[in-house]
N, CA, C and O atoms as CSV, one atom per row, in Angstrom:
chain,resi,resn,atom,element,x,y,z
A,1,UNK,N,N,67.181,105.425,84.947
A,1,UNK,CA,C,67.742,104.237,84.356
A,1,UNK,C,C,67.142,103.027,85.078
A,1,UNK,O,O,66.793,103.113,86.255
A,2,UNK,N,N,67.031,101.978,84.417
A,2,UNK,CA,C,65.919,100.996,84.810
A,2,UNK,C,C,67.288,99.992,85.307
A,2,UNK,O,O,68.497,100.173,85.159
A,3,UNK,N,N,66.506,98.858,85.964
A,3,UNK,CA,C,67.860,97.988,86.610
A,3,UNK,C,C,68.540,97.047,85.801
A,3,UNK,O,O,69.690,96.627,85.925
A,4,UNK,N,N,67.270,96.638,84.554
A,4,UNK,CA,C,67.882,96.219,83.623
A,4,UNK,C,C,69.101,97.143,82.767
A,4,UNK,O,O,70.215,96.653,82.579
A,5,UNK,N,N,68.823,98.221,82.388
A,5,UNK,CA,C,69.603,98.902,81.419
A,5,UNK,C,C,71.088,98.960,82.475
A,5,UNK,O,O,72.171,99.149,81.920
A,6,UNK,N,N,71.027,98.795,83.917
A,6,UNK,CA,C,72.356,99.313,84.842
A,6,UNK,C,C,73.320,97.942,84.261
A,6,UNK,O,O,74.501,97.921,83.915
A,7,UNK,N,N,72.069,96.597,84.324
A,7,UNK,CA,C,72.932,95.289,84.055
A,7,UNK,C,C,73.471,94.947,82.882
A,7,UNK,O,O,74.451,94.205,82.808
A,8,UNK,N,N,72.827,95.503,81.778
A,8,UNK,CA,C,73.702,95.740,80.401
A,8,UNK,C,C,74.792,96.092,80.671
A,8,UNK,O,O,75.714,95.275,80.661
A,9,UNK,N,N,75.059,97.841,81.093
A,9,UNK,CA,C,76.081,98.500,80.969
A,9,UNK,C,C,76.747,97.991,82.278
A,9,UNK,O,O,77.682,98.674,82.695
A,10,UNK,N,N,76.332,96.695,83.103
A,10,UNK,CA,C,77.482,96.387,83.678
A,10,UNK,C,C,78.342,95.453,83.000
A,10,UNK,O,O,79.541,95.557,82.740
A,11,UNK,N,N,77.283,94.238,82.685
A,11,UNK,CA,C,78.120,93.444,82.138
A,11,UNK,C,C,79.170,94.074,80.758
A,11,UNK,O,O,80.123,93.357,80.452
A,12,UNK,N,N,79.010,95.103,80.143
A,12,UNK,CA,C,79.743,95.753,79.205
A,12,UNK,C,C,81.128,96.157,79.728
A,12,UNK,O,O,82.231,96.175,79.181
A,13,UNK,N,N,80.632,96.538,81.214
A,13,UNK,CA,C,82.089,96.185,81.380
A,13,UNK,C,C,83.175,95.650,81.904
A,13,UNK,O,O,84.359,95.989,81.922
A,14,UNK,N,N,82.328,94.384,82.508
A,14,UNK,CA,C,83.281,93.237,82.403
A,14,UNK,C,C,83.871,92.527,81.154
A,14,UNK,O,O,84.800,91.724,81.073
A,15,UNK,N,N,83.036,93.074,80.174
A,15,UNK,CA,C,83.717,92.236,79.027
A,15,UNK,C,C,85.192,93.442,78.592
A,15,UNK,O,O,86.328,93.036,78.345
A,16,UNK,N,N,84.928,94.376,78.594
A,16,UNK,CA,C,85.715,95.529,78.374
A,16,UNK,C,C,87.188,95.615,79.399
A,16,UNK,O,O,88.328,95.979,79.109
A,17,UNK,N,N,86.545,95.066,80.815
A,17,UNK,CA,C,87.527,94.703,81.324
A,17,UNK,C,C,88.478,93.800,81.414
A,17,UNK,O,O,89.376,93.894,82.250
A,18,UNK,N,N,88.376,92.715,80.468
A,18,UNK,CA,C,89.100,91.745,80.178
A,18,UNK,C,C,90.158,92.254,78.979
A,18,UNK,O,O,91.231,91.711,78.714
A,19,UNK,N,N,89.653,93.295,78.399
A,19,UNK,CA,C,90.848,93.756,77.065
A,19,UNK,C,C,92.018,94.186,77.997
A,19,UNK,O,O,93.168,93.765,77.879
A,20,UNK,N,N,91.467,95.334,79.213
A,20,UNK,CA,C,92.669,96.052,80.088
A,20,UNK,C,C,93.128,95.149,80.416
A,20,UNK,O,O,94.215,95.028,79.852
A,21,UNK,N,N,92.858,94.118,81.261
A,21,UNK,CA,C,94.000,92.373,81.758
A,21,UNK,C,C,94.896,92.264,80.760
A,21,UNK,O,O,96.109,92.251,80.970
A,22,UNK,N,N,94.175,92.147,79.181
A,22,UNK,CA,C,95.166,91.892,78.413
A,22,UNK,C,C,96.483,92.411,78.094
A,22,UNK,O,O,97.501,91.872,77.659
A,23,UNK,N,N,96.100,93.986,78.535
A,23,UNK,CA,C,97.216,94.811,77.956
A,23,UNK,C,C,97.976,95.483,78.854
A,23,UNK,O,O,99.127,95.846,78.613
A,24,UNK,N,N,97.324,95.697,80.017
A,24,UNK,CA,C,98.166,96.371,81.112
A,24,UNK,C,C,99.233,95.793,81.426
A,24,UNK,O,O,99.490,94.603,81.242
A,25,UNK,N,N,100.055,96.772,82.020
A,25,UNK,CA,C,101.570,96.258,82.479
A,25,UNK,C,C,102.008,96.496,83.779
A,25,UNK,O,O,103.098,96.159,84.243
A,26,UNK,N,N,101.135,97.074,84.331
A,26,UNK,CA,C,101.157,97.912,86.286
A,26,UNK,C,C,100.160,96.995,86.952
A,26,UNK,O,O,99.022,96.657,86.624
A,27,UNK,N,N,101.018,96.655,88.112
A,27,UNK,CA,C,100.113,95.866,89.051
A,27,UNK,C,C,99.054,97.119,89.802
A,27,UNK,O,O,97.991,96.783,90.324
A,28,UNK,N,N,99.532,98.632,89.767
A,28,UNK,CA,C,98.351,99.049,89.995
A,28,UNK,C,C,97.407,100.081,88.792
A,28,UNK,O,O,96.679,101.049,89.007
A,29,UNK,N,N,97.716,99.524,87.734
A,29,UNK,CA,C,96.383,99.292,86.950
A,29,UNK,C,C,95.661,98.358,87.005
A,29,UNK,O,O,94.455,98.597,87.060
A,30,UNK,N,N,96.095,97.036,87.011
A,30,UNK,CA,C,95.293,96.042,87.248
A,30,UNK,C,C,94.397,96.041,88.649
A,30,UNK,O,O,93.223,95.684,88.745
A,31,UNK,N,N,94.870,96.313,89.232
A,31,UNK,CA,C,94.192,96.115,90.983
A,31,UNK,C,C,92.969,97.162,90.918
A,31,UNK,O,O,91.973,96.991,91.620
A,32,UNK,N,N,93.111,98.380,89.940
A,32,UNK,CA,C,92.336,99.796,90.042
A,32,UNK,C,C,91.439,98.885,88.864
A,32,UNK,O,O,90.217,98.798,88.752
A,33,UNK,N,N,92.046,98.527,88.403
A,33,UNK,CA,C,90.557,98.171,87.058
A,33,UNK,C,C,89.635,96.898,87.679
A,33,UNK,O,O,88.438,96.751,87.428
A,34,UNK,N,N,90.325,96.134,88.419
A,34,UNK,CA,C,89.265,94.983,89.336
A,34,UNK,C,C,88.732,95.536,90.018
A,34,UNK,O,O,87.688,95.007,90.397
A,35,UNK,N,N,89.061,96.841,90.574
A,35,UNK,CA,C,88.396,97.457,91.697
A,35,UNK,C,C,87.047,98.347,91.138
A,35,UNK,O,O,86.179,98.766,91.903
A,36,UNK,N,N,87.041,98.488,90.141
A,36,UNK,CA,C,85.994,99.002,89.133
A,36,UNK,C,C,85.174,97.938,89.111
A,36,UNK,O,O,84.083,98.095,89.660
A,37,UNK,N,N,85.473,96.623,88.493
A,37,UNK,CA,C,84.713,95.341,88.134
A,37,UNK,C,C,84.313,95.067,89.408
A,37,UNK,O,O,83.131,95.385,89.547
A,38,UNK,N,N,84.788,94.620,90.379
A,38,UNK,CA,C,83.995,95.005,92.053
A,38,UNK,C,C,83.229,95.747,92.284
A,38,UNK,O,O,82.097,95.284,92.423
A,39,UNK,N,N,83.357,96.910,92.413
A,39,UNK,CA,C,82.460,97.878,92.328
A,39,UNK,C,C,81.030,97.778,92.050
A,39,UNK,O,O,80.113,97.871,92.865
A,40,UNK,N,N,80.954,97.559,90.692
A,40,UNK,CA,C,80.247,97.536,89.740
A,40,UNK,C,C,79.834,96.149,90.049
A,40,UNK,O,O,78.791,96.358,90.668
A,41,UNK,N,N,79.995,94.824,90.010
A,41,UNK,CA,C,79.294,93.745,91.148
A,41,UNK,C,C,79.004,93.645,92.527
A,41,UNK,O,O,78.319,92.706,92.931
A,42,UNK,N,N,79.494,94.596,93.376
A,42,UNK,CA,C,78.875,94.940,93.868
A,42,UNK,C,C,77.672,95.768,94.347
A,42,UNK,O,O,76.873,95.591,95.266
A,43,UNK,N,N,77.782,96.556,93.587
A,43,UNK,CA,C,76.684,97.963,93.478
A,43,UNK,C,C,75.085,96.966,92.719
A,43,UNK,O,O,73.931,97.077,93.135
A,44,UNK,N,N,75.610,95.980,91.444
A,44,UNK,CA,C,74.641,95.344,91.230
A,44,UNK,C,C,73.707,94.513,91.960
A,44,UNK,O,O,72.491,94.422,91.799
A,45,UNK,N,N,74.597,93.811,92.940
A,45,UNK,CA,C,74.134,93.227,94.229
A,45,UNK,C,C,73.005,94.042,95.095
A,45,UNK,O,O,72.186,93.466,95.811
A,46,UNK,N,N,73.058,95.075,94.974
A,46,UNK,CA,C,72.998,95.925,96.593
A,46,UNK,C,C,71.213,96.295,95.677
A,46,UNK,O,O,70.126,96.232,96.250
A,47,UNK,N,N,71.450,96.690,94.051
A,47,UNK,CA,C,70.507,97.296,93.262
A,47,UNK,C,C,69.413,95.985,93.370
A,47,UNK,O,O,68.213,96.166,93.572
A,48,UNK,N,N,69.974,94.756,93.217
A,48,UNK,CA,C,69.091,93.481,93.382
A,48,UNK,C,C,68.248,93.234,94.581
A,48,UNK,O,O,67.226,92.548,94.545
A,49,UNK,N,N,68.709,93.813,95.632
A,49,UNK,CA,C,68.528,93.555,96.909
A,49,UNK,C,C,67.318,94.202,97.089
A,49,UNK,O,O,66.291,93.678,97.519
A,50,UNK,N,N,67.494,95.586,96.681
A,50,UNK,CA,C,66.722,96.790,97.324
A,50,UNK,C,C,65.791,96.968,95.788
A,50,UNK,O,O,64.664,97.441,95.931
A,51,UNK,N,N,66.011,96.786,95.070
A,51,UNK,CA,C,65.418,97.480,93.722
A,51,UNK,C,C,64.232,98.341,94.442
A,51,UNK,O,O,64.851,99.042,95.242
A,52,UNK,N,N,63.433,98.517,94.514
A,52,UNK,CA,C,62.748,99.631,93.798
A,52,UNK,C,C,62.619,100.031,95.334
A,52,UNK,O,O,61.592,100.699,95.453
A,53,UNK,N,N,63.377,99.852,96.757
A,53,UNK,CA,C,63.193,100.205,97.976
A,53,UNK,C,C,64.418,101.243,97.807
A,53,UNK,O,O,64.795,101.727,98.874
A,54,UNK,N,N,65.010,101.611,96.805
A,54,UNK,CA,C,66.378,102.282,96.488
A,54,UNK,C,C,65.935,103.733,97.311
A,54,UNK,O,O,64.774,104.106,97.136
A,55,UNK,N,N,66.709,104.457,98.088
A,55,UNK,CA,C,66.500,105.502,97.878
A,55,UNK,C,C,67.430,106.951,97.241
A,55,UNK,O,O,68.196,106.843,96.284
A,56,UNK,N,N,67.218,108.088,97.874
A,56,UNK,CA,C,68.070,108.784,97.602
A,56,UNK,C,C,69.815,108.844,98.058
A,56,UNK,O,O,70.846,109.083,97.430
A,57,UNK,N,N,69.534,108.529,99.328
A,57,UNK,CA,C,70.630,108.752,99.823
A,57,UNK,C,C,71.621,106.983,99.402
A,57,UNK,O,O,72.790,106.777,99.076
A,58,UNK,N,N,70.729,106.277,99.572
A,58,UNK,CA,C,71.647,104.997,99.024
A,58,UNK,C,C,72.147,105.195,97.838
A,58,UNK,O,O,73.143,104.518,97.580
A,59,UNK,N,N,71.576,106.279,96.616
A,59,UNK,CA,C,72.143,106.196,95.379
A,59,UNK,C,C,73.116,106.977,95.425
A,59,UNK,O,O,74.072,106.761,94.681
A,60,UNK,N,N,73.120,108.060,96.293
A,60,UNK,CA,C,74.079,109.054,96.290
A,60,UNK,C,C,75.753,108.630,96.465
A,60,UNK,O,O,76.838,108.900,95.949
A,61,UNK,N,N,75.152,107.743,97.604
A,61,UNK,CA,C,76.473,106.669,97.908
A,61,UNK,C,C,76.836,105.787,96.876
A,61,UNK,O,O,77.950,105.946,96.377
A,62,UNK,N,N,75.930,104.664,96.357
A,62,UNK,CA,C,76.408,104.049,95.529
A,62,UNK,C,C,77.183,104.938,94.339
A,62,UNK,O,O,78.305,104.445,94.222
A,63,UNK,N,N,77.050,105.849,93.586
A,63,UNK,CA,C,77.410,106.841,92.860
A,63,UNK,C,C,79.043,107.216,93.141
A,63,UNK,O,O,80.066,107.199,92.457
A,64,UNK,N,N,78.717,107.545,94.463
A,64,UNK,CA,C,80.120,108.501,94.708
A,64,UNK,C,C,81.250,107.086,95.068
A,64,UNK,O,O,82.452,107.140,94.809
A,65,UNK,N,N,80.582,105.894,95.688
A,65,UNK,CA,C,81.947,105.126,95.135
A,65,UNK,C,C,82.159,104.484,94.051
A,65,UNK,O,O,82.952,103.544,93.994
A,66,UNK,N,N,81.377,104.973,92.909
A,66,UNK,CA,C,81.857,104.595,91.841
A,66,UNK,C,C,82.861,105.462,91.329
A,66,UNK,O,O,83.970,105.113,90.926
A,67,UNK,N,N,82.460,106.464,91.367
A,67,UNK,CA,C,83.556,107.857,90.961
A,67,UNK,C,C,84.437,107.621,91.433
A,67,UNK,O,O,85.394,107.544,90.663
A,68,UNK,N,N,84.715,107.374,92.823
A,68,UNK,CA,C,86.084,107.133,93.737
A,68,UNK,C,C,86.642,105.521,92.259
A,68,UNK,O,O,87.675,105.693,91.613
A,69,UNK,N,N,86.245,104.916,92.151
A,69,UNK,CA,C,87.208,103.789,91.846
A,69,UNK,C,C,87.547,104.189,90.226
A,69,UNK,O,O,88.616,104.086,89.623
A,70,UNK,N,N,86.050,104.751,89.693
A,70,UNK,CA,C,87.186,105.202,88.292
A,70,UNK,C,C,87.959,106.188,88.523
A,70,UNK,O,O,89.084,105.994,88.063
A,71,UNK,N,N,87.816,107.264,89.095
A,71,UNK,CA,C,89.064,108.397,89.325
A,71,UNK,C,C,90.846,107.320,89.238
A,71,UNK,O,O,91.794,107.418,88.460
A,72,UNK,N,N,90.594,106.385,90.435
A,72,UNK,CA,C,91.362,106.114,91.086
A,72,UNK,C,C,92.296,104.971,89.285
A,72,UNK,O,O,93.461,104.867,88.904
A,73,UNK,N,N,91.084,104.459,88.804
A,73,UNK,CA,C,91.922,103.233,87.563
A,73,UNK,C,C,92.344,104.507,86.617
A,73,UNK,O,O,93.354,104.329,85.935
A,74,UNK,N,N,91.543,106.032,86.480
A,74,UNK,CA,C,92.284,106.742,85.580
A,74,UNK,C,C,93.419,106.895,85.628
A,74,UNK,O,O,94.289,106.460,84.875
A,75,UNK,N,N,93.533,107.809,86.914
A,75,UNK,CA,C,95.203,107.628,87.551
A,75,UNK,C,C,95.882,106.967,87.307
A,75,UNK,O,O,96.996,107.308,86.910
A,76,UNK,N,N,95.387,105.319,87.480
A,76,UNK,CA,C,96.753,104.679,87.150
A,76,UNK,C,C,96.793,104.133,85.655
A,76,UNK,O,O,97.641,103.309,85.313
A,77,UNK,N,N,95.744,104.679,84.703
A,77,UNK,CA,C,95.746,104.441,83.295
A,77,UNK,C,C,96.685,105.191,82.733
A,77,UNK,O,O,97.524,104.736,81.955
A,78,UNK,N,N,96.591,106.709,83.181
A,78,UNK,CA,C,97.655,107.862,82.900
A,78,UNK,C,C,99.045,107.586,83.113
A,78,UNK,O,O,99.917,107.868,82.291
A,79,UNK,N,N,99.217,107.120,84.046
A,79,UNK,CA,C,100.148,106.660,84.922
A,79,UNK,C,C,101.095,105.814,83.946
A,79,UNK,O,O,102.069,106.264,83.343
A,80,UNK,N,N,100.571,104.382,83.909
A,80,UNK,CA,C,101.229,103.361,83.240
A,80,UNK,C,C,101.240,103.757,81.543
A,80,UNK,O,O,102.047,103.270,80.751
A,81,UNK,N,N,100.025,104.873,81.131
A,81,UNK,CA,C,100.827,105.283,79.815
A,81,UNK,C,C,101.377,106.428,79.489
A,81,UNK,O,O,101.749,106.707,78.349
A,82,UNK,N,N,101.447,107.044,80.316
A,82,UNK,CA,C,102.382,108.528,80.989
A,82,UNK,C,C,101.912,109.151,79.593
A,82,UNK,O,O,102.329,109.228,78.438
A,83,UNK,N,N,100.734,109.580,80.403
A,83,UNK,CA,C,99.145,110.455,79.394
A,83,UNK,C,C,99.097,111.640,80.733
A,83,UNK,O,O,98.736,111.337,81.870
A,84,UNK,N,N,99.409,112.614,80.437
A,84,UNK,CA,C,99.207,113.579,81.540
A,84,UNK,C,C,97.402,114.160,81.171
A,84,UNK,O,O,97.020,113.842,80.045
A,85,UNK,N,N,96.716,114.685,81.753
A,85,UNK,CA,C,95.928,115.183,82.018
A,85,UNK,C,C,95.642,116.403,80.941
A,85,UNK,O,O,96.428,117.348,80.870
A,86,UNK,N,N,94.473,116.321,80.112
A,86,UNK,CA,C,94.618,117.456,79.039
A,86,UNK,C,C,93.611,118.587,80.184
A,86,UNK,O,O,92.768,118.420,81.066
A,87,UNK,N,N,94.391,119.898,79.445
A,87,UNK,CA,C,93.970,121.023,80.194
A,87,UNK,C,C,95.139,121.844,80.177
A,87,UNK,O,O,95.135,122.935,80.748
């Protein structure tokens, strides 16, 4: 994935993240879904910095705290719409 195509699908979802503001009702959905939009400006930052000095192990990281923060807004998506887990 090129750094342009990362900045599309970031800004996609900041705009996406403004619907959840709209509708959420849990202060920790909200805090978990900024923490995504952080994330994700941050990680863009770090991709700007280093672009093409990126390596493996920096992506590995950048990666796995992304997972950590959506895991964490699913939870509290489930949560605030008491959606249990299919399985």
């Amino acid at each position: 994935m090129t750094v342009r195509e990362i900045e599309v699908l970031a800004r996609s979802a900041d705009a996406a993240s403004s619907l959840v503001f709209l509708v959420e009702e849990s202060t920790t959905t909200r805090e978990a879904c900024a923490a995504v939009v952080r994330t994700i400006d941050n990680k863009l930052t770090v991709i700007h910095r280093l672009d093409a000095a990126l390596d493996t192990v920096l992506w590995v990281e950048l990666n796995d705290d992304m997972a950590r923060v959506m895991r964490e807004w699913e939870v509290a998506a489930r949560e605030e719409l008491q959606v249990s887990r299919p399985g």
